[in-house]
C-alpha positions as a printed Julia matrix, in Angstrom:
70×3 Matrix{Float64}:
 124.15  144.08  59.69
 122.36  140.95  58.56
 118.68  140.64  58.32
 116.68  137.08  58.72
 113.94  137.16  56.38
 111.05  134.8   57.47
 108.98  132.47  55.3
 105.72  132.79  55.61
 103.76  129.92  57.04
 100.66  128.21  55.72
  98.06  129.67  58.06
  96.13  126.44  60.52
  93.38  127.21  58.53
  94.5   126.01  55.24
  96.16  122.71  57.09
  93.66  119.69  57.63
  91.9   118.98  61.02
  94.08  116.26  61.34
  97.37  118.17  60.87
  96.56  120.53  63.35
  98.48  120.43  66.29
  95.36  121.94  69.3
  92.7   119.39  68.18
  94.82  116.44  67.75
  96.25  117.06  71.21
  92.73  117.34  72.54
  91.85  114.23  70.92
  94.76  112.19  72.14
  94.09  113.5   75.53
  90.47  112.52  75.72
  92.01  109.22  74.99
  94.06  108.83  77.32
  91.05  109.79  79.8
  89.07  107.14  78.4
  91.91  104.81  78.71
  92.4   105.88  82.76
  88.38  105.3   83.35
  88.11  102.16  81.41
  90.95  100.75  83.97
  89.48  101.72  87.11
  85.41  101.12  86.22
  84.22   97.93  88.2
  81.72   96.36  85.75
  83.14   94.94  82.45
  86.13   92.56  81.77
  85.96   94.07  78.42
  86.72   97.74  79.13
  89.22   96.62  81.5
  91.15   94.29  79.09
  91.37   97.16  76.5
  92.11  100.02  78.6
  96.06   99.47  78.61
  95.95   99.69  75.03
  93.47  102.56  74.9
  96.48  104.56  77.39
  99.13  103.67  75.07
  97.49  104.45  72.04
  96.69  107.89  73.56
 100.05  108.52  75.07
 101.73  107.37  71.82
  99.61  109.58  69.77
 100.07  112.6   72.11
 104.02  112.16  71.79
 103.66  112.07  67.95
 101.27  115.11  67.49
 103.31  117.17  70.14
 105.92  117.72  67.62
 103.41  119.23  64.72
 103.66  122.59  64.02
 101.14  125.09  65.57
């Protein structure tokens, strides 16, 4: 009978803020948020011509800090 021994893991605690997998996911969706209102808000050009980027920026950083570890 074989045993798996597991390595321990660095606790989140000892990881940077940005390494952490909750807040950056938080931050990435407030992003995207801000990217959805900035599209459909009625009063500047300039939020509107920045919003698409604002969406992918958030979606694209969502995809990358899905895969961190919790």
């Amino acid at each position: 009978m074989t045993h798996l021994i597991e390595t321990p893991r660095p606790s989140p605690a000892k990881r940077p803020f940005f390494l952490r997998r909750g807040p950056m996911e938080n931050i990435a969706t407030t992003l995207i948020a801000i990217g959805f209102l900035m599209l459909f808000q009625p009063f500047l050009l300039v939020l509107y011509t920045y919003s698409l980027v604002t969406l992918l920026a958030g979606t694209a950083m969502f995809i990358i800090v899905s895969k961190f570890p919790e």
